[in-house]
mmCIF file of the N, C-alpha and C atoms, coordinates in Angstrom:
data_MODEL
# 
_entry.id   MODEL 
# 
loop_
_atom_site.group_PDB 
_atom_site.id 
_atom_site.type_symbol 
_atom_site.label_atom_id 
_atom_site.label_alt_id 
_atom_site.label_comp_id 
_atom_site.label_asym_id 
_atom_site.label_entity_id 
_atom_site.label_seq_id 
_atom_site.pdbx_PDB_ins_code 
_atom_site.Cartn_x 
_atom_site.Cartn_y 
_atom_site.Cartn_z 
_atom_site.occupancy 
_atom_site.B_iso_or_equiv 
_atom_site.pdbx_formal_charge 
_atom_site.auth_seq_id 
_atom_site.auth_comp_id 
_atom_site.auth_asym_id 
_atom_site.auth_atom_id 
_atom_site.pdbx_PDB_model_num 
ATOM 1   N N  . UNK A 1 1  ? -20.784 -20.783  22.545  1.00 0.00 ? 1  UNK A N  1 
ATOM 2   C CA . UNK A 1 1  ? -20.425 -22.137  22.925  1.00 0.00 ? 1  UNK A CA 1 
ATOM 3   C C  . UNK A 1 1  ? -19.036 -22.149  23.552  1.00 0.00 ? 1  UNK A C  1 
ATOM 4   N N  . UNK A 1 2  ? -18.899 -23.294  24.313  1.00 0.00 ? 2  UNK A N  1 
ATOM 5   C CA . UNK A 1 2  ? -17.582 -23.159  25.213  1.00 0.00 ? 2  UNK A CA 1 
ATOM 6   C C  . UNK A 1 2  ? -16.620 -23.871  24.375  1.00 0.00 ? 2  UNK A C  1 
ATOM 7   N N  . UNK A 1 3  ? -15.431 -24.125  24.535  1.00 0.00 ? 3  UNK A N  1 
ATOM 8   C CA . UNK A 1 3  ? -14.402 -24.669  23.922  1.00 0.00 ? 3  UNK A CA 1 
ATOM 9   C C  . UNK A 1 3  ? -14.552 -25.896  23.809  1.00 0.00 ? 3  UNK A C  1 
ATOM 10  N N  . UNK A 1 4  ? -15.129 -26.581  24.972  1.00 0.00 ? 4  UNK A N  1 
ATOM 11  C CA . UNK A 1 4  ? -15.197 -28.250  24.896  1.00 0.00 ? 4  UNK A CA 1 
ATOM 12  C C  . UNK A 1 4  ? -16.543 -28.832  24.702  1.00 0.00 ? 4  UNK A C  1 
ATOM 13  N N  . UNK A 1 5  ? -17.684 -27.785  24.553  1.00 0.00 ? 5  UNK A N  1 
ATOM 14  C CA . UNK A 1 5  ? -18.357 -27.891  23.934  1.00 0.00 ? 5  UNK A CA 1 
ATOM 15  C C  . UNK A 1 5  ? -18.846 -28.087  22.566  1.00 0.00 ? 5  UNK A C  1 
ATOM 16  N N  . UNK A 1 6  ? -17.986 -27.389  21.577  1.00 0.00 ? 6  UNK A N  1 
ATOM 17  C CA . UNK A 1 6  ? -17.529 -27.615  20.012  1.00 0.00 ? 6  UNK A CA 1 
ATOM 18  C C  . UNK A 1 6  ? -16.477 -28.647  20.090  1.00 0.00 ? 6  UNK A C  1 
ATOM 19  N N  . UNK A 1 7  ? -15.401 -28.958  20.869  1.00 0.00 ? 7  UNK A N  1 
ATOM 20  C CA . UNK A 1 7  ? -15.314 -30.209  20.671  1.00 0.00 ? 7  UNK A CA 1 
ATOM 21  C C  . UNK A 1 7  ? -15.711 -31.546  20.491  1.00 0.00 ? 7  UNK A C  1 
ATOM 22  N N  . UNK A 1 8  ? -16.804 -31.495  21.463  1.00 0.00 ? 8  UNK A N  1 
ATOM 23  C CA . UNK A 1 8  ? -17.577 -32.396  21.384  1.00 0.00 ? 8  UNK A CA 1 
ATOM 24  C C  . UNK A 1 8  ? -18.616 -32.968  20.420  1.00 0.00 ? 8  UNK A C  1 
ATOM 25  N N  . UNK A 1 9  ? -19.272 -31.773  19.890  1.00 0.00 ? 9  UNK A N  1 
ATOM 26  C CA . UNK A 1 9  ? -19.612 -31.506  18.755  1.00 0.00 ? 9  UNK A CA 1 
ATOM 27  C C  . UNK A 1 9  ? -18.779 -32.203  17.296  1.00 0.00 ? 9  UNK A C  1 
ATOM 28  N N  . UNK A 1 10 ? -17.852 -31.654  17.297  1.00 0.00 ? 10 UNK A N  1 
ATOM 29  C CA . UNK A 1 10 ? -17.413 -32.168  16.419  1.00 0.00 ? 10 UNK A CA 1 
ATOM 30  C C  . UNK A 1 10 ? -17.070 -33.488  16.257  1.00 0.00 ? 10 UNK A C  1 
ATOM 31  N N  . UNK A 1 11 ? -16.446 -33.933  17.900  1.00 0.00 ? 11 UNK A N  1 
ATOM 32  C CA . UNK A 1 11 ? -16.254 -35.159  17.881  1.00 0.00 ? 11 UNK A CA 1 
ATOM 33  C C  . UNK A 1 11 ? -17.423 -36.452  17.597  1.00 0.00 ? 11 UNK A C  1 
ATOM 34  N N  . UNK A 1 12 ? -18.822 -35.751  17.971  1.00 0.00 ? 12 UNK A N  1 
ATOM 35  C CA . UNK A 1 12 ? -20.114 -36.257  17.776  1.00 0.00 ? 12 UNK A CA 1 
ATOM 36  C C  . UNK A 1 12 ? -20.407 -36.215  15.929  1.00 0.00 ? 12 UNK A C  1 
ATOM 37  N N  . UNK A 1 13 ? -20.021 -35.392  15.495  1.00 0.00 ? 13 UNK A N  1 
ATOM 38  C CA . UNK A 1 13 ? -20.371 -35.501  14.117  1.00 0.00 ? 13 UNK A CA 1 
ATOM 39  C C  . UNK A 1 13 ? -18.605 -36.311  12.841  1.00 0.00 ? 13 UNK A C  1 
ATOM 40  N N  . UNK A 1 14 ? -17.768 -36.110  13.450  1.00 0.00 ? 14 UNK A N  1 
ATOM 41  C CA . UNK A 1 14 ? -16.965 -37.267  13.144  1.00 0.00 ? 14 UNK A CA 1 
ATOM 42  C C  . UNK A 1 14 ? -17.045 -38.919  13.209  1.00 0.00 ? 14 UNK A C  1 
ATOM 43  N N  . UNK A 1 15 ? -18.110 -38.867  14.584  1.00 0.00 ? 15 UNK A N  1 
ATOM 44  C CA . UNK A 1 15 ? -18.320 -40.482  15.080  1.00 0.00 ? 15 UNK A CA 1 
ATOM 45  C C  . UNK A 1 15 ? -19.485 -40.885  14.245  1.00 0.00 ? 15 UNK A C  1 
ATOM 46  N N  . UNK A 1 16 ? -20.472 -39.948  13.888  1.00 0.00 ? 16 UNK A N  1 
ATOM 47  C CA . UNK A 1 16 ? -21.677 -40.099  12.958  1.00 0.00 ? 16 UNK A CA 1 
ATOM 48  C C  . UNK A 1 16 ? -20.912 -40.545  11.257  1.00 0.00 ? 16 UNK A C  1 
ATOM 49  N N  . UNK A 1 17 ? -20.031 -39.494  10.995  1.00 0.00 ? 17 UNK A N  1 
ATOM 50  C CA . UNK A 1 17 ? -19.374 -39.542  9.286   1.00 0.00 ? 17 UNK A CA 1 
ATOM 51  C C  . UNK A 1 17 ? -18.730 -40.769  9.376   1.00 0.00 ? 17 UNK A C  1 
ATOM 52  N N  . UNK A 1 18 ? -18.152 -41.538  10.352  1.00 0.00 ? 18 UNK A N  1 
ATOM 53  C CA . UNK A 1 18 ? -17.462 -42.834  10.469  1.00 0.00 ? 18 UNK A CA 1 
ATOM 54  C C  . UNK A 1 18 ? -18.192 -43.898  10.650  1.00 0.00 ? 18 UNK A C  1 
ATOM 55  N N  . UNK A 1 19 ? -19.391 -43.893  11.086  1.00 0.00 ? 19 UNK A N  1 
ATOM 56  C CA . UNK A 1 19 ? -20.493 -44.850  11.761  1.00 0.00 ? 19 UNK A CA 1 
ATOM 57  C C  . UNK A 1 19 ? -20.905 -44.932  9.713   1.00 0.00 ? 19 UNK A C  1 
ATOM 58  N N  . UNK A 1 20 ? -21.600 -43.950  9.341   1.00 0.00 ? 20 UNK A N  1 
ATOM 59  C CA . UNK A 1 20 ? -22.008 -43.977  8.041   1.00 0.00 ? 20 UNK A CA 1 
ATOM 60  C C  . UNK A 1 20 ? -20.942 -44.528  6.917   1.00 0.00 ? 20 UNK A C  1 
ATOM 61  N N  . UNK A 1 21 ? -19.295 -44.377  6.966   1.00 0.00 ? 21 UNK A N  1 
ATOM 62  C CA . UNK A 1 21 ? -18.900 -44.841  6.249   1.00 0.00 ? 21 UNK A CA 1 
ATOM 63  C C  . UNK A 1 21 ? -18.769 -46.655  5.915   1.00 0.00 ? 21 UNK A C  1 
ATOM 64  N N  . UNK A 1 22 ? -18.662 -46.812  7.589   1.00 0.00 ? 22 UNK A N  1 
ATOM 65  C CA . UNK A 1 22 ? -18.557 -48.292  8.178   1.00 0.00 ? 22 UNK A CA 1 
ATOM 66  C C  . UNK A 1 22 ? -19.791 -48.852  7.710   1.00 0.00 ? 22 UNK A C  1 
ATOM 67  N N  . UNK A 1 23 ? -21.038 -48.689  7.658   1.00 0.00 ? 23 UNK A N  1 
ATOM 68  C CA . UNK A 1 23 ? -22.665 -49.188  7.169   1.00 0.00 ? 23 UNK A CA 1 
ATOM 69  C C  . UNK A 1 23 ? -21.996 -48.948  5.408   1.00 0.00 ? 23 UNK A C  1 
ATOM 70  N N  . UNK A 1 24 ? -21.757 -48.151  5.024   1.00 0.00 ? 24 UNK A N  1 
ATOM 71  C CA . UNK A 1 24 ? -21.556 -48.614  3.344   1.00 0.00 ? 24 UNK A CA 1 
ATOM 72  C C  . UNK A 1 24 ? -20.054 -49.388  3.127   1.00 0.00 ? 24 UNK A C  1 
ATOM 73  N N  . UNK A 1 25 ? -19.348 -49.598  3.591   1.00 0.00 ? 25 UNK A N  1 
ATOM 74  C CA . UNK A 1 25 ? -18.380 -50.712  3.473   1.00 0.00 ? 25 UNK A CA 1 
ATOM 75  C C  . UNK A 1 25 ? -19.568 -51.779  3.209   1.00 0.00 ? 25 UNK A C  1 
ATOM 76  N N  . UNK A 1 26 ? -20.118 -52.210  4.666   1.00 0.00 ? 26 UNK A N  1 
ATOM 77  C CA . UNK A 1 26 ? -20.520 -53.358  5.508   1.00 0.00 ? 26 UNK A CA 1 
ATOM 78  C C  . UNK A 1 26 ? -21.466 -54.137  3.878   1.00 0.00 ? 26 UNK A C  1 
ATOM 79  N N  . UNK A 1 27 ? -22.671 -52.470  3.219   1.00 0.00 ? 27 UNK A N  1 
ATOM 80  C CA . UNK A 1 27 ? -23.502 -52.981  2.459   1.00 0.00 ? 27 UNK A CA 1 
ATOM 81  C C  . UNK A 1 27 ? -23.201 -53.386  0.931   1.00 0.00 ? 27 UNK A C  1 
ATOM 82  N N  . UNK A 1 28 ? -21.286 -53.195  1.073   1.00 0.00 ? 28 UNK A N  1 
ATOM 83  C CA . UNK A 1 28 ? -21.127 -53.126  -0.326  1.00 0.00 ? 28 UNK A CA 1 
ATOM 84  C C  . UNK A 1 28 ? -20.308 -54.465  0.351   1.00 0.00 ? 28 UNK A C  1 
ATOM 85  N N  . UNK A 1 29 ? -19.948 -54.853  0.879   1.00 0.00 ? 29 UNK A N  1 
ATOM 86  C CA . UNK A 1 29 ? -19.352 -56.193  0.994   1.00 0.00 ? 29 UNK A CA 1 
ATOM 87  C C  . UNK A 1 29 ? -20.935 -57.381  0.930   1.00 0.00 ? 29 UNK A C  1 
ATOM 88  N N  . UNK A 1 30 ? -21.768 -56.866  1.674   1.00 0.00 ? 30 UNK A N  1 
ATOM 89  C CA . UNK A 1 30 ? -23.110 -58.319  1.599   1.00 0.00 ? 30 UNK A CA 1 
ATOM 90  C C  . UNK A 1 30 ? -23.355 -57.947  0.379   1.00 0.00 ? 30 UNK A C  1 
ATOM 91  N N  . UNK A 1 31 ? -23.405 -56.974  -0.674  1.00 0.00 ? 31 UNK A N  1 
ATOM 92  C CA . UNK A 1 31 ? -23.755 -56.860  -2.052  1.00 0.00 ? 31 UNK A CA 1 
ATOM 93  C C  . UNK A 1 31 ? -22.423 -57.573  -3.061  1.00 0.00 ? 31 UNK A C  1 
ATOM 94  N N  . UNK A 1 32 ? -21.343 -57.594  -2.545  1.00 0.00 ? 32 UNK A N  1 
ATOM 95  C CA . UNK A 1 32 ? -19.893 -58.614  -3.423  1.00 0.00 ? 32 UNK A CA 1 
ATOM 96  C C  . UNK A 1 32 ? -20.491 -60.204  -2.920  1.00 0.00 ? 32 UNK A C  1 
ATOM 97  N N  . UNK A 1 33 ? -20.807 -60.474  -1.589  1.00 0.00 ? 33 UNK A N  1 
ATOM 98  C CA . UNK A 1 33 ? -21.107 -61.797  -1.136  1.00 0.00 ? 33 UNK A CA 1 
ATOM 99  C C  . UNK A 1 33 ? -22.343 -62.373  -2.304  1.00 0.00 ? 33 UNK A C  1 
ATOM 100 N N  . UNK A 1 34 ? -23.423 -61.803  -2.440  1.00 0.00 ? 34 UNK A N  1 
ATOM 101 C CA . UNK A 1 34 ? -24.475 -61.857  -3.377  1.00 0.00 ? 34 UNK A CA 1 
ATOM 102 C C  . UNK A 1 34 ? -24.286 -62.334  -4.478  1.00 0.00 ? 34 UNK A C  1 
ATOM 103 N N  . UNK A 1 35 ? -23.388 -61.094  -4.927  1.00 0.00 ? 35 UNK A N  1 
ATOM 104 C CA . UNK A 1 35 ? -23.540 -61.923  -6.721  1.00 0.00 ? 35 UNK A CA 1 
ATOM 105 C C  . UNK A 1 35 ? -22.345 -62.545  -6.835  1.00 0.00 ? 35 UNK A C  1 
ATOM 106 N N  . UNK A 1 36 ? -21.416 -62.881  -5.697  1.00 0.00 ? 36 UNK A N  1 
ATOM 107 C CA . UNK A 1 36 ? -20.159 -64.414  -5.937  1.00 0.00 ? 36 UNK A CA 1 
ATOM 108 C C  . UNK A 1 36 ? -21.248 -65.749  -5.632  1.00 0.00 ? 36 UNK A C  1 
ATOM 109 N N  . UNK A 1 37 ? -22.490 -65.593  -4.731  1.00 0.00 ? 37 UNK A N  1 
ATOM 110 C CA . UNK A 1 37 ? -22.858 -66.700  -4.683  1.00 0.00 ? 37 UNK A CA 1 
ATOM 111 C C  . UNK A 1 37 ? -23.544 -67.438  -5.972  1.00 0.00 ? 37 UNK A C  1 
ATOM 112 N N  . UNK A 1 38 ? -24.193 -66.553  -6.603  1.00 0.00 ? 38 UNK A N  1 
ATOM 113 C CA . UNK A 1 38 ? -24.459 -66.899  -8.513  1.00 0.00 ? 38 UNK A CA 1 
ATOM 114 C C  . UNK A 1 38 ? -23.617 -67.449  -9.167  1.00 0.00 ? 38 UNK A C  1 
ATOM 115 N N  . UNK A 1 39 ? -22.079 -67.584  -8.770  1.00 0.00 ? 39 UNK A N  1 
ATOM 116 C CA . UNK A 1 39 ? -21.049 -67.857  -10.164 1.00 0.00 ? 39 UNK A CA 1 
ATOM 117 C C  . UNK A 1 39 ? -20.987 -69.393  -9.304  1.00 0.00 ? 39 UNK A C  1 
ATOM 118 N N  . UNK A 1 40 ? -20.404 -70.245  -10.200 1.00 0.00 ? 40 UNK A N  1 
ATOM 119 C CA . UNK A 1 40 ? -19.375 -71.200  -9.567  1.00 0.00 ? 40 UNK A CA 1 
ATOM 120 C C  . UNK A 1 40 ? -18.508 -71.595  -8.922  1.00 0.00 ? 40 UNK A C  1 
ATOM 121 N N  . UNK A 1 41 ? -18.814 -72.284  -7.535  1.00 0.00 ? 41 UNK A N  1 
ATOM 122 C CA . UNK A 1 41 ? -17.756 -72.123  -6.724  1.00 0.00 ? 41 UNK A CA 1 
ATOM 123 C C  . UNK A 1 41 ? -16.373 -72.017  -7.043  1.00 0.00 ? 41 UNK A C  1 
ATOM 124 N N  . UNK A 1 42 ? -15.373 -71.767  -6.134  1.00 0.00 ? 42 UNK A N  1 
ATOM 125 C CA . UNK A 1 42 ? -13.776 -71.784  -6.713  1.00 0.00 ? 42 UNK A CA 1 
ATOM 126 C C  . UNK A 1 42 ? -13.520 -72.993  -6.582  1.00 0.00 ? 42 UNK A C  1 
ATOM 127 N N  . UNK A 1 43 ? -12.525 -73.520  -7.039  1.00 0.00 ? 43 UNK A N  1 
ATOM 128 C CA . UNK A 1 43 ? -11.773 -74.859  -7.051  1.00 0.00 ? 43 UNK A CA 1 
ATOM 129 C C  . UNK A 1 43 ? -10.762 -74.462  -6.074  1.00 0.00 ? 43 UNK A C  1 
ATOM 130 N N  . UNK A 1 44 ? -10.587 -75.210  -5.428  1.00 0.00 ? 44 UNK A N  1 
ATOM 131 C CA . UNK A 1 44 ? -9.320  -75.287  -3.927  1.00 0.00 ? 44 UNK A CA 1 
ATOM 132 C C  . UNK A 1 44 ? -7.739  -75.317  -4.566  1.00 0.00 ? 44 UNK A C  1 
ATOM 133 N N  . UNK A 1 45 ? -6.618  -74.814  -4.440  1.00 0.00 ? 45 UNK A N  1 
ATOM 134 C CA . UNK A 1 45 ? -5.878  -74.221  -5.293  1.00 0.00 ? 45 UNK A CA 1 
ATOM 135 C C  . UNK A 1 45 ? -4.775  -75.697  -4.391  1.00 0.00 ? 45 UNK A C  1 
ATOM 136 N N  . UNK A 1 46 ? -4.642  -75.699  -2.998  1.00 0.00 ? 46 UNK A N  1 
ATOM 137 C CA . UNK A 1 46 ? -4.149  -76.669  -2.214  1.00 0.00 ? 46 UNK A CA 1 
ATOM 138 C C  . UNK A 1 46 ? -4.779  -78.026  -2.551  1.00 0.00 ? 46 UNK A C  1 
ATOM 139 N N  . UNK A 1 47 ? -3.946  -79.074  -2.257  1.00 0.00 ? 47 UNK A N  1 
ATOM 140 C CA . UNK A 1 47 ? -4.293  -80.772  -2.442  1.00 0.00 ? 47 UNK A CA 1 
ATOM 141 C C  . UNK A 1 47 ? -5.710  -80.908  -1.303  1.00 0.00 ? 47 UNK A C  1 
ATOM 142 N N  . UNK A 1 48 ? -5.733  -82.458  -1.286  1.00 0.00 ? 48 UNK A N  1 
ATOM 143 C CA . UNK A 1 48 ? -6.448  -82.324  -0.341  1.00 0.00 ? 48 UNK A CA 1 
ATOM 144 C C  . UNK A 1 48 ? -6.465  -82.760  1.023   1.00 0.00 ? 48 UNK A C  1 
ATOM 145 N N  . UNK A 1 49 ? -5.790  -81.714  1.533   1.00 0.00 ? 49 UNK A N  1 
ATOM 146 C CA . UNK A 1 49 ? -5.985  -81.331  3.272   1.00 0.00 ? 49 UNK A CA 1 
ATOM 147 C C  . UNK A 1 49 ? -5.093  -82.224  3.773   1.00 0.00 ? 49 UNK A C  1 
ATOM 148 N N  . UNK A 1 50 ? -3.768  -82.468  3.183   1.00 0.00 ? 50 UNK A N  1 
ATOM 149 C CA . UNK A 1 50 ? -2.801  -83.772  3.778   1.00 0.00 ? 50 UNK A CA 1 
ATOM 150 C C  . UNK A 1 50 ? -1.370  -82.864  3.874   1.00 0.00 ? 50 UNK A C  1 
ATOM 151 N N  . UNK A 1 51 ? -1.782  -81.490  3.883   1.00 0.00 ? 51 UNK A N  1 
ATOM 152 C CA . UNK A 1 51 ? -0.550  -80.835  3.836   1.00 0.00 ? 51 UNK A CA 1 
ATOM 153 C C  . UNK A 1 51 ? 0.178   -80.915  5.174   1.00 0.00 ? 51 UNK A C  1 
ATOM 154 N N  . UNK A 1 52 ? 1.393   -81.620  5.511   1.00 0.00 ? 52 UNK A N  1 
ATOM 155 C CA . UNK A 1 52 ? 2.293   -81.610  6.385   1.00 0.00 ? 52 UNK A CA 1 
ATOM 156 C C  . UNK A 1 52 ? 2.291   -82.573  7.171   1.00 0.00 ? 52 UNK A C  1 
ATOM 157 N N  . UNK A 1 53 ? 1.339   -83.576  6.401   1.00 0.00 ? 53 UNK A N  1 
ATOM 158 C CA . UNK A 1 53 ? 0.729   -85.089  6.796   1.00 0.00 ? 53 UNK A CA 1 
ATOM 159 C C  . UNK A 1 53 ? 2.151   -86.062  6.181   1.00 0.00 ? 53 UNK A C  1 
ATOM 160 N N  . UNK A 1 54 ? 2.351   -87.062  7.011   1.00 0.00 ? 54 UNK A N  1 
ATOM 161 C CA . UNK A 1 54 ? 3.405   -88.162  6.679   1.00 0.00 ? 54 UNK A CA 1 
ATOM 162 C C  . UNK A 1 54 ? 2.718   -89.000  5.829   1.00 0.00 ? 54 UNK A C  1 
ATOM 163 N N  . UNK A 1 55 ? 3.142   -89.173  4.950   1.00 0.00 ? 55 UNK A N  1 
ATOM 164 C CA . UNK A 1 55 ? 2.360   -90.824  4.260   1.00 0.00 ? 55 UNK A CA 1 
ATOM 165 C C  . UNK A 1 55 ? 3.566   -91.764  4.459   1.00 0.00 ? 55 UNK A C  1 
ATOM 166 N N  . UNK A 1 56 ? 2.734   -93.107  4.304   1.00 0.00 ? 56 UNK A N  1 
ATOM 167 C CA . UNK A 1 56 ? 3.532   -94.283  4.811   1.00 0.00 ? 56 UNK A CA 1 
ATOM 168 C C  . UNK A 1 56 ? 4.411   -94.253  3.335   1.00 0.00 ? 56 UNK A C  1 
ATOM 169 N N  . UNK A 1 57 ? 5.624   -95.239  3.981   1.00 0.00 ? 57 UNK A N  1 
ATOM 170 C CA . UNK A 1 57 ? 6.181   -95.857  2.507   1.00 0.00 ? 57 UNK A CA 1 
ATOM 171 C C  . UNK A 1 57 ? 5.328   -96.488  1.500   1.00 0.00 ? 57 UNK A C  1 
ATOM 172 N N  . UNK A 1 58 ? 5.276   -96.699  0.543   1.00 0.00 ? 58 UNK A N  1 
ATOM 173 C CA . UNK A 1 58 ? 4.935   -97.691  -0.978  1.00 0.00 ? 58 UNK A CA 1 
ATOM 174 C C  . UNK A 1 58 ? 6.178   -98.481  -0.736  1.00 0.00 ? 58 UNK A C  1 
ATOM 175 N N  . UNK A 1 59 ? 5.436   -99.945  -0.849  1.00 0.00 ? 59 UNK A N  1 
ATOM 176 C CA . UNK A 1 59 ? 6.293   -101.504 -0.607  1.00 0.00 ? 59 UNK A CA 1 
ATOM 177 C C  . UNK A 1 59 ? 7.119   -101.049 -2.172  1.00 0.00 ? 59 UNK A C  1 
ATOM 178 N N  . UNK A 1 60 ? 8.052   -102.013 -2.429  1.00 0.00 ? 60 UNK A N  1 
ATOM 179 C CA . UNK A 1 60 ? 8.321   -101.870 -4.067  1.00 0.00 ? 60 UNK A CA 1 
ATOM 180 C C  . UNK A 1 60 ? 7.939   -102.826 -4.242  1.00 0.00 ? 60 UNK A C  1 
# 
């Protein structure tokens, strides 16, 4: 084999070991999405949605 021939090679079987790692990220994140949708939603930790909003005065 020629020199840039095993490069290529290799570079072909690096792009395969990375393609495969990226598919088990991908199936272990839709498998975390899954069983958060079973629990109870979260409660919103922020007010509601008036952040940086003016409110009028209160008359006394």
């Amino acid at each position: 084999m020629f020199e840039h021939e095993i490069a290529a090679a290799a570079r072909t079987t690096d792009l395969l070991r990375e393609a495969a790692a990226y598919r088990i990220v991908g199936e272990a994140r839709k498998a975390r999405r899954a069983t958060l949708r079973g629990q109870e939603p979260r409660e919103r930790v922020t007010g509601g949605g008036t952040r940086g909003a003016r409110t009028a005065p209160r008359p006394a």
